[in-house]
C-alpha positions as CSV (number, residue, x, y, z in Angstrom):
1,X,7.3,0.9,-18.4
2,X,8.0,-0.9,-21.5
3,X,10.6,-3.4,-23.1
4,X,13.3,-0.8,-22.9
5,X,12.6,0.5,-19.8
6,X,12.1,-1.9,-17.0
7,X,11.2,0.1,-14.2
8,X,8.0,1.8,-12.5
9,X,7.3,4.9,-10.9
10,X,5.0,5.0,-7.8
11,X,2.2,6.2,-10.0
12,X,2.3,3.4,-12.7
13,X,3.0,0.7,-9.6
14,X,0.0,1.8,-7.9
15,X,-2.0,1.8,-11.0
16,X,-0.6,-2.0,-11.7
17,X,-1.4,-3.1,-8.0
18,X,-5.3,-1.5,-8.8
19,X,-5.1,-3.9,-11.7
20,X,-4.2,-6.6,-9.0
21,X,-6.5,-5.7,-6.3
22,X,-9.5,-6.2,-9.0
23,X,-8.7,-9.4,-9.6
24,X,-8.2,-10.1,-6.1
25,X,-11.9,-8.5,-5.5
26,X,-13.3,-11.1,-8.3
27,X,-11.6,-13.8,-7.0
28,X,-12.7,-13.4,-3.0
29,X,-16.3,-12.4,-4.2
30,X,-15.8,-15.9,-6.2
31,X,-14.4,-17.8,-3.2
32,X,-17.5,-16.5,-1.2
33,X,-20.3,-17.2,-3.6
34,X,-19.0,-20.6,-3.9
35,X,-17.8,-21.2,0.4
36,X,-20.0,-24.2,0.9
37,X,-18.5,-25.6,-2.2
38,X,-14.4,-25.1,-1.3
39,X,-13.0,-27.9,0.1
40,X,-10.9,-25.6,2.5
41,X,-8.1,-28.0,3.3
42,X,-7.4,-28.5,0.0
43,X,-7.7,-24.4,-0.3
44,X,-5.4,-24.1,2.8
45,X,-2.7,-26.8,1.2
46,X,-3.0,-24.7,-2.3
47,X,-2.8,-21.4,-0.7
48,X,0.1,-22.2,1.6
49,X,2.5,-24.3,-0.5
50,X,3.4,-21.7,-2.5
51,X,5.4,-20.1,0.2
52,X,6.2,-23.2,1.8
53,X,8.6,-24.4,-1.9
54,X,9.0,-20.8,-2.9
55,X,9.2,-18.2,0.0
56,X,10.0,-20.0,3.2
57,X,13.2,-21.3,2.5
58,X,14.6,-18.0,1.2
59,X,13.3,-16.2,4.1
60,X,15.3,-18.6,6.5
61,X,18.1,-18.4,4.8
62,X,18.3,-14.9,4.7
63,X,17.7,-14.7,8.4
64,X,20.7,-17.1,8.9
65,X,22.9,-15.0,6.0
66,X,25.6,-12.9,8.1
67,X,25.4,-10.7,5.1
68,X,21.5,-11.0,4.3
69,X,22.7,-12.3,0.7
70,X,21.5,-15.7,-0.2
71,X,22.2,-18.5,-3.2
72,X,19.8,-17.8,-6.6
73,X,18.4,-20.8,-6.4
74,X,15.8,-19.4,-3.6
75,X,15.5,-16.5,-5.9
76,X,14.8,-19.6,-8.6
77,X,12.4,-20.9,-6.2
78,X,10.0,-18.0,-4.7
79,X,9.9,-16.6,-9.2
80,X,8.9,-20.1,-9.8
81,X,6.2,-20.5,-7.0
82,X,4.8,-16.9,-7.4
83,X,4.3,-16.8,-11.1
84,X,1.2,-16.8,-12.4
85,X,2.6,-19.3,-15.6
86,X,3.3,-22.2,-12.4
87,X,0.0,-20.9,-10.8
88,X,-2.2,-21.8,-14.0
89,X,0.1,-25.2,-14.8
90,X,-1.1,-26.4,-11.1
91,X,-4.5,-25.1,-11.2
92,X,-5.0,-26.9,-14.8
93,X,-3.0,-30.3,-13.5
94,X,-5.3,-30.4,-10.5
95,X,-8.5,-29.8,-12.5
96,X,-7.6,-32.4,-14.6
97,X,-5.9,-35.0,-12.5
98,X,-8.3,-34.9,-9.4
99,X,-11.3,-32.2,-10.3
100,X,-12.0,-28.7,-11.1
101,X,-13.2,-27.3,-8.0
102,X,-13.1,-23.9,-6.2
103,X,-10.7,-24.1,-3.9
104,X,-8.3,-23.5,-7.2
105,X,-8.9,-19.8,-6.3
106,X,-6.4,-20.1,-3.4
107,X,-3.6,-19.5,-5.8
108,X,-5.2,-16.4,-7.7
109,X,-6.1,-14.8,-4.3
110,X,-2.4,-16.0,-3.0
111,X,-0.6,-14.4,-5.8
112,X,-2.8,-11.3,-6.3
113,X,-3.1,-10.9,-2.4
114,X,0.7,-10.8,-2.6
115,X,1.0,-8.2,-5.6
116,X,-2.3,-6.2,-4.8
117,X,-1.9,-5.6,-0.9
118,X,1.9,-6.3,0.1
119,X,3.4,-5.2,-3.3
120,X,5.8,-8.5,-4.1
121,X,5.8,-9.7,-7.6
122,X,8.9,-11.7,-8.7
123,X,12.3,-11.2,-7.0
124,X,15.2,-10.1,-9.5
125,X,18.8,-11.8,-8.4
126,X,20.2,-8.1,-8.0
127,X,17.9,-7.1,-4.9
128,X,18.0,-8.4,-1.5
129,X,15.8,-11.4,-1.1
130,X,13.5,-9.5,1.6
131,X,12.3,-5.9,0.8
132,X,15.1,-3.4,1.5
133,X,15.4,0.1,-0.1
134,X,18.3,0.2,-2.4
135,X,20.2,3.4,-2.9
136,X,20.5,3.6,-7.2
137,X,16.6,3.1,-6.7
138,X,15.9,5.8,-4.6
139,X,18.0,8.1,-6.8
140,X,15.9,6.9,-9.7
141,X,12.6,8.2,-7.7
142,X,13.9,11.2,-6.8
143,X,14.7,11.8,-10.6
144,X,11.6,11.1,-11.6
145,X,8.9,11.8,-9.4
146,X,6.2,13.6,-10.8
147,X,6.2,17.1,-11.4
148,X,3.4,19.2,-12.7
149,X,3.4,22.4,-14.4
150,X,3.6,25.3,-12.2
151,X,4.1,23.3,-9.1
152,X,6.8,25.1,-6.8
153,X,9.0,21.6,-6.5
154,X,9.8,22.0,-9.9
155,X,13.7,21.8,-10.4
156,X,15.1,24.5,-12.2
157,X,18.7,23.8,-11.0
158,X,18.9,21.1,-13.5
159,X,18.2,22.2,-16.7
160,X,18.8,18.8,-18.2
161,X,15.2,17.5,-16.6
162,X,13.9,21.0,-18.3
163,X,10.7,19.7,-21.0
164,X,11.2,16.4,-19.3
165,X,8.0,16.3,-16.9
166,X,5.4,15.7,-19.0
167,X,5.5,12.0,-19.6
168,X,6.9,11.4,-15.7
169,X,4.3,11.9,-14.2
């Protein structure tokens, strides 16, 4: 993936989502090395507004869509609560308004939980609001899944993929 190309193949999702679970993994073994210390309802209110603002309403509406299409604003919404940007601007509000404490780590183990172990990141406008397979991206899998030399799957009906495989994969 890069600035022209704004797309991932399951290899180089997977290997982003690794990238998540790690920090995931330092922010649980964090959370339990300090447990005494969290102040858990304050973890539970960190941890669960951010679907409360930026998930919940979209997921309602959806359910109540006839058409399973809903306005961009929840799109607005769920990008807004799930980026790590908002994420950091509340975890350094908090620390400086009230305190710095641990329960702060709801948000990274939120956030990364949601990326590492479910596979959400931020929701573009042109996909439904809840996970659905969408037909021009399966076509773009099947072109590029990875092939490697020699391997039987290898498509020699198109001759334009021919020379092609070697940075797919």
């Amino acid at each position: 993936m890069d600035a022209k190309n704004r797309f991932e193949t399951k290899t180089t999702f997977a290997l982003s989502r690794l990238e998540w679970l790690a920090f995931l993994a330092v922010s649980l073994v964090l959370a339990f090395q300090h447990h005494a210390d969290i102040r858990w309802a304050v973890f539970v209110l960190l941890f669960a507004v951010i679907d409360v603002i930026g998930y919940l309403p979209g997921a309602i509406a959806y359910r109540r869509s006839p058409d399973q299409r809903v306005a961009r604003g929840y799109y607005v919404a769920y990008n807004t609560m799930h980026s790590l940007v908002t994420a950091g601007v509340i975890a350094g509000a908090w620390a400086l308004f009230v305190r710095p404490e641990w329960a702060l780590l709801a948000l990274p183990i939120h956030l990364m939980g949601d990326r590492a172990l479910f596979g959400n990141s931020l929701k573009p406008f042109g996909v439904s609001f809840e996970p659905a397979a969408d037909p021009e991206f399966a076509e773009f899998e099947k072109r590029h899944r990875p092939v490697f030399p020699g391997h039987s799957s290898q498509s020699a009906a198109d001759p334009s993929e021919e020379g092609t495989h070697a940075v797919r994969a």
